[in-house]
N, C-alpha and C positions, 0 to 999 in steps of 0.2 A: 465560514472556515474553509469551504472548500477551495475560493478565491485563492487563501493563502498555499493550499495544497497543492493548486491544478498549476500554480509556478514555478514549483519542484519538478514536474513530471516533464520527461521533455519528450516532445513533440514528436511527432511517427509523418515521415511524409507518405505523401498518397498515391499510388503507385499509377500512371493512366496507362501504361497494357498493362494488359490481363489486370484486372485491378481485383477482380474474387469480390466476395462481401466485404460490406462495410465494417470498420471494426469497430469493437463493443466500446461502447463511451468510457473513458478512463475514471471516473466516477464510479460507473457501476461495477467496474471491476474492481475499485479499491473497495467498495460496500463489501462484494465476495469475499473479497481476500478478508479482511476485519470480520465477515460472519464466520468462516472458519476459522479462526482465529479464537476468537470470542466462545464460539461455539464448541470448541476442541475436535472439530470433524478430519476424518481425512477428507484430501481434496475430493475424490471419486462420491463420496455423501452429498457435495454441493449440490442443493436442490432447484432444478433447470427450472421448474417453476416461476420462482423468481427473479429470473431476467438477469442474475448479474454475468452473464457469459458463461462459459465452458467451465469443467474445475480444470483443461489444462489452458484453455486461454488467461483464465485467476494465476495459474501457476506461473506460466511463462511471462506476463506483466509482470509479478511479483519477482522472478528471477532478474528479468531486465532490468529493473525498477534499481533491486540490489544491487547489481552491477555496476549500475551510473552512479552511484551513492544516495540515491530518492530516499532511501530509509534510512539513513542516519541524518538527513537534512529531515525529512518530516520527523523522526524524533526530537532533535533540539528545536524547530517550531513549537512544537508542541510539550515541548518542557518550558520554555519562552513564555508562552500563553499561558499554562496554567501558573506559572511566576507569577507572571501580570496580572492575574484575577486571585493571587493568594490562596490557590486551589492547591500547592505543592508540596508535598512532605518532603522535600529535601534528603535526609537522610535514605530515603527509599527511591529516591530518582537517581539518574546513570546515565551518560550518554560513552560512558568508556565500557571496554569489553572487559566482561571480568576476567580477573587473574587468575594464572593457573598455583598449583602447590598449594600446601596445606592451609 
């Protein structure tokens, strides 16, 4: 899955001055973002332990990510796939924003 994921994301070039640390693998930052997520944590709870980067390096991927429209293309992927394996309840899936009023 992540093949199809890491095509959506687009690419950071690499700065040679000053180039500072490396940056955190776009993998491990979406695992982050997904365990908050998952987890209902504020970002500042992301536990540095497990490697997936910063909670504001997770945040500011996540904002960027949103930005470029990453998360509405990995959502219909991933409405797509579970289509295609008959994992999908239909009436419960969305890729429109919901409406406002009553």
């Amino acid at each position: 899955m992540w093949e199809r994921i890491e095509q959506l994301v687009p690419k950071r070039e690499r700065r040679f001055r000053y180039p500072g640390r490396l940056p955190v693998p776009d993998r491990r930052v979406l695992c982050g973002i997904m365990y908050v997520l998952h987890i209902d944590i504020q970002w500042e709870h992301l536990p540095k332990q497990l490697s997936f980067g910063s909670d504001m390096t997770c945040w500011h991927r996540l904002r960027d990510w949103n930005e470029a429209g990453v998360c509405q293309r990995l959502h219909e992927v991933l409405l797509t796939e579970l289509h295609t394996a008959s994992r999908l309840d239909w009436p419960h899936a969305s890729s429109a924003p919901p409406t406002s009023g009553p």
